[in-house]
Steps between C-alpha positions, in 0.01 A plus 500: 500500500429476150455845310474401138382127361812302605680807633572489901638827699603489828309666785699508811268524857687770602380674161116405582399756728659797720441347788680187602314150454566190619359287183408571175128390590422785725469702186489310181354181424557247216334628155493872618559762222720731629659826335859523523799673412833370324770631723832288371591228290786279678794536182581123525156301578299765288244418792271847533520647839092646588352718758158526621588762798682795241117533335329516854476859690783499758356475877604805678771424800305503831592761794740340709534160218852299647608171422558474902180463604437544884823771524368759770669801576532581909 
């Protein structure tokens, strides 16, 4: 994404949102203005490394929230 004329940054998916998307087009679209935040530059490419999800409130976890979905105790 560009963040300054003829600047690009990187914005990973997994930096997009909290939760976990599939594509970037569940959330963003082409042309979007979106705040982000600088969170590395990569030492040898000098590419900027942005995140989206660091400015957003952080869900709270969910009672009972397991990557195993379906596990039932008996």
């Amino acid at each position: 994404m560009e963040i300054l004329p003829n600047k690009d940054g990187l914005l990973h998916i997994s930096e997009i949102d909290w939760r976990k998307i599939r594509t970037v087009d569940e959330v963003l679209k082409e042309g979007d203005e979106v705040e982000v935040k600088l969170i590395d530059i990569e030492p040898k490419t000098g590419k900027l490394k942005l995140s989206r999800k660091v400015l957003l409130p952080r869900p709270p976890k969910e009672e009972g929230d397991k990557r195993k979905s379906g596990d039932h105790h008996r």
